[in-house]
C-alpha positions in Angstrom: -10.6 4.2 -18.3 -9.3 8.0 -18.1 -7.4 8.3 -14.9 -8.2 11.4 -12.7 -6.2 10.3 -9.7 -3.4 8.4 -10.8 -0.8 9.1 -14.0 -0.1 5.6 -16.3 3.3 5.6 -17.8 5.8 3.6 -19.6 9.7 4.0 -19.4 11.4 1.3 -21.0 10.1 -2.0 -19.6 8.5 -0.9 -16.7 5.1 0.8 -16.2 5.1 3.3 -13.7 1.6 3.8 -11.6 1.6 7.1 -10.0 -1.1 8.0 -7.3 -1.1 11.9 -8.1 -2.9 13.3 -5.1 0.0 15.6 -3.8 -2.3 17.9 -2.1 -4.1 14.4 0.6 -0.5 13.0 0.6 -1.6 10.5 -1.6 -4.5 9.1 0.1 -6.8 7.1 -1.9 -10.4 7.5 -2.2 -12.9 5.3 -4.2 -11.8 6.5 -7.3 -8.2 6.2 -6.8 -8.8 2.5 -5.8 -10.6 2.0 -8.9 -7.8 3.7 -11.4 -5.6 1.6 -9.7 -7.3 -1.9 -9.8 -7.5 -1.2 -13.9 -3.7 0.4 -14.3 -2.2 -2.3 -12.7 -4.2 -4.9 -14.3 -3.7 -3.1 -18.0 -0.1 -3.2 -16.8 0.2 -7.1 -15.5 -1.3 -8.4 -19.2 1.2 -6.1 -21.2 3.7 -8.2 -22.9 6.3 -5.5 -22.8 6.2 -5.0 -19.7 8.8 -6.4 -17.0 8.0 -4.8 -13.9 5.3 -2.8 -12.1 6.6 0.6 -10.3 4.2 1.8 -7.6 4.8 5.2 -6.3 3.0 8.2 -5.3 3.4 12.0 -6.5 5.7 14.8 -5.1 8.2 14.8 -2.5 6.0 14.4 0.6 4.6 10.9 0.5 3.9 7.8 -1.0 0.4 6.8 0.4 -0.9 7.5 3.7 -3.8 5.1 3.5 -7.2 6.2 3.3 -8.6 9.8 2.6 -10.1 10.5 5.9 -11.8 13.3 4.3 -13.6 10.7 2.0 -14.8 9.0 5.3 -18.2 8.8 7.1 -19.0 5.7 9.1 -17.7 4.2 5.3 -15.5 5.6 2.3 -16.7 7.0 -1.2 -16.6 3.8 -3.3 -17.6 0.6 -2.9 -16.9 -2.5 -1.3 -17.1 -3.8 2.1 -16.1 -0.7 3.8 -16.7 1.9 1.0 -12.8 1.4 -0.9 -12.5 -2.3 -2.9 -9.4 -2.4 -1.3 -9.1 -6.4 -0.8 -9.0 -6.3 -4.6 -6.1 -3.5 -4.6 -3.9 -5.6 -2.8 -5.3 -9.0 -4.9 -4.7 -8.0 -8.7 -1.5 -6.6 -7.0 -0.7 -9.9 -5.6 -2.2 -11.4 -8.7 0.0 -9.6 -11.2 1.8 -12.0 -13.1 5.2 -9.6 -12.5 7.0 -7.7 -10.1 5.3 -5.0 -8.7 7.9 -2.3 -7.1 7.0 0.1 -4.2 8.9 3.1 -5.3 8.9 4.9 -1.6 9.5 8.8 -1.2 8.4 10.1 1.9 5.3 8.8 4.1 4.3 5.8 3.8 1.3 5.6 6.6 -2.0 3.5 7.3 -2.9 1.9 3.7 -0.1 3.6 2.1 2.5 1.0 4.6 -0.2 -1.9 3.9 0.5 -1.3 0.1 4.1 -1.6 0.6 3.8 -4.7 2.2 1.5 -6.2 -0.2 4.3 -5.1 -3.4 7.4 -7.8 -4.1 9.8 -5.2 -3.7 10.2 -1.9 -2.0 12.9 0.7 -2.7 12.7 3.7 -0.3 14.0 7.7 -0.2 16.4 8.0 2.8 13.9 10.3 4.2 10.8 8.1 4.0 8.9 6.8 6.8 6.7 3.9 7.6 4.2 2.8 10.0 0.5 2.3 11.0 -2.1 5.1 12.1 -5.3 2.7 11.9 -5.7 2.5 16.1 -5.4 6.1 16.4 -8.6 7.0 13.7 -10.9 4.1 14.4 -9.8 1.5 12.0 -7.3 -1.5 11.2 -6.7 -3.8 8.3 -7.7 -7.1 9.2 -5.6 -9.2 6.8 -2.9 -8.7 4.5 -1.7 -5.3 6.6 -1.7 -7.4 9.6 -1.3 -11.2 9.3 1.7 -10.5 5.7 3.0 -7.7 7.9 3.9 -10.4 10.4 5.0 -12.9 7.8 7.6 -9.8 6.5 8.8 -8.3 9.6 7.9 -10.7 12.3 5.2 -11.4 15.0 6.3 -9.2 17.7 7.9 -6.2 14.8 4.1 -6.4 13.6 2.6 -6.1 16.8 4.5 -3.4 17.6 4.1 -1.5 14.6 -0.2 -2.0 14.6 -0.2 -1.5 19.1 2.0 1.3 19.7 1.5 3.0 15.8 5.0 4.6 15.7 6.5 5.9 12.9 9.6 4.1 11.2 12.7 5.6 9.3 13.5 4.1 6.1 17.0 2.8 7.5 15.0 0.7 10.5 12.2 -0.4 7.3 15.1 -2.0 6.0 16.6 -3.9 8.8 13.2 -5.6 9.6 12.7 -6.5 6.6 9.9 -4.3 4.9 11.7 -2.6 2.4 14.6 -4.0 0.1 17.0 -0.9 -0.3 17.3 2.4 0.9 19.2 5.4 -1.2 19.2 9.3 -1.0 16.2 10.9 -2.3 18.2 12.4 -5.7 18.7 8.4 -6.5 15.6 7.2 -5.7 14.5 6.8 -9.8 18.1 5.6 -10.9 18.3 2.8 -8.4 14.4 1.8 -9.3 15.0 2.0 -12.6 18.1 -0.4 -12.4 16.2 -2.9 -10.3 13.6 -3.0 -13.6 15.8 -2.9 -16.1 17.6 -6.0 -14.0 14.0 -8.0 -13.7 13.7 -7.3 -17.5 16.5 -9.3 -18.5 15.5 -12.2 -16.8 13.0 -15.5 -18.0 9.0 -13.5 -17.1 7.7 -16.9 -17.1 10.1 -18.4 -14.4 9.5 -14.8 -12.5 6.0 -15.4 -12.8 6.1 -18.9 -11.4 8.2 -17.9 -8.5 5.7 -15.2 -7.9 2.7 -17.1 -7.5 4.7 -19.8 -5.6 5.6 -17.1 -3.0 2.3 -16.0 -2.9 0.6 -19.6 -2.4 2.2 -19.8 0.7 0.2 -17.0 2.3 -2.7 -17.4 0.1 -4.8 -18.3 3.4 -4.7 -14.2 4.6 -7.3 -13.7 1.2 -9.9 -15.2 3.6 -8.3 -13.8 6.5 -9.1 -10.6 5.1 -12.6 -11.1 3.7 -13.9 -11.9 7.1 -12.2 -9.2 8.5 -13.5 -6.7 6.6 -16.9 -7.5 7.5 -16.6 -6.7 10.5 -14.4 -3.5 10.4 -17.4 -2.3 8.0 -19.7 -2.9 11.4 -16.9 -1.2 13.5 -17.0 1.8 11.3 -20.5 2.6 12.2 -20.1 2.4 16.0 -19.2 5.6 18.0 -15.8 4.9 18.7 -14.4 4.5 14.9 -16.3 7.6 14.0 -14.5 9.5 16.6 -11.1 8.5 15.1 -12.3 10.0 12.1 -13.7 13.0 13.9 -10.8 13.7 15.6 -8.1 13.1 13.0 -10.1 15.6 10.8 -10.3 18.1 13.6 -6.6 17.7 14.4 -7.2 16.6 18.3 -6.3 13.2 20.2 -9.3 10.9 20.2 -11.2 10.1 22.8 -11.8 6.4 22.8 -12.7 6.0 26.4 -14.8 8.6 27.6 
């Protein structure tokens, strides 16, 4: 595949997935999903490769979920709702290593859901988490909602998906969501340590203690198949198309009237 939205590269024994959308933040559209599905798949079957770094382009963001302006009652793509995100966050879940969320700056919506989903997150002290679904019309029924709870906490998780607030990176790390936090400038160094770290050890014990993790919340898979039917049916109703309208026309919504 020739990636237009996201750059594949190698450093040592780590292959670094960069979604390269700088000028949406790093939203993902169909095609993102897509480049992403086969990168991280092409990366997870690599023999020489230890670890998986996820990260997005620029100084601004990570992911923020999404592209809104990729968004009419369903995304660009396909799937359920229009993105094949349920099998994003699967051959993430599925890869046979370590996948790393390498955080610098936002990381909203899908983008915090992705996080989440990764083994391991390593933030910029000026990133910032949280959930925006509520506010445009939409949610994710499953691994961004029943994992979230599993990471942080029942009530952190409630909190983060009712009241949609946004997080610094030092509160990410003291519920949970996020392993380390360091200052922007060290960001790379302190990823690239954690990889070089993971490299040295057995990949076939790390790969067994990875799917043993996993197995334990294995259950959300269906969780979030069923939910994503019926946040497809929300998405055609007048009340998620106003999120959308509204976010894209830079106004509060107006959910009830």
């Amino acid at each position: 595949m020739e990636y237009q939205d996201i750059i594949y590269e190698t450093r040592g024994a780590a292959a670094w997935i960069t979604i390269n959308r700088p000028e949406k933040y790093n939203a993902f559209r169909g095609q993102t999903c897509e480049e992403l599905i086969h990168a991280i798949g092409k990366a997870s079957w690599d023999k020489s490769v230890a670890a998986i770094v996820l990260t997005g382009a620029g100084p601004k963001a990570f992911c923020t979920g999404g592209d809104q302006s990729a968004h009419d009652g369903a995304y660009d793509g396909r799937g359920t709702i229009g993105l094949p995100v349920e099998e994003l966050q699967t051959v993430i879940r599925d890869a046979p290593k370590p996948v790393i969320a390498r955080v610098n700056g936002f990381a909203i919506g899908g983008g915090n859901v992705l996080v989440t989903c990764c083994d391991l997150a390593i933030a910029s002290s000026n990133a910032q988490f949280g959930q925006v679904g509520p506010k445009v019309g939409s949610v994710d029924p499953g691994f961004g909602t029943a994992l979230l709870a599993r990471v942080v906490g029942e009530k952190k998780a409630r909190e983060i998906w009712f009241l949609c607030r946004r997080y610094p990176a030092d509160e990410a790390l003291r519920m949970g969501l996020i392993n380390a936090v360091v200052p922007p400038e060290e960001l790379d160094e302190e990823v690239e340590r954690w990889c070089a770290e993971i490299a040295a050890l057995s990949p076939t014990a790390i790969s067994i203690a990875k799917k043993s993790f996993n197995l334990d919340s294995e259950s959300i898979r269906g969780i979030s198949a069923i939910g994503m039917q019926a946040l497809s049916l929300f998405y055609q109703t007048e009340e998620s198309k106003e999120g959308v309208k509204a976010f894209l026309e830079k106004r509060p919504a107006r959910f009830r009237g």
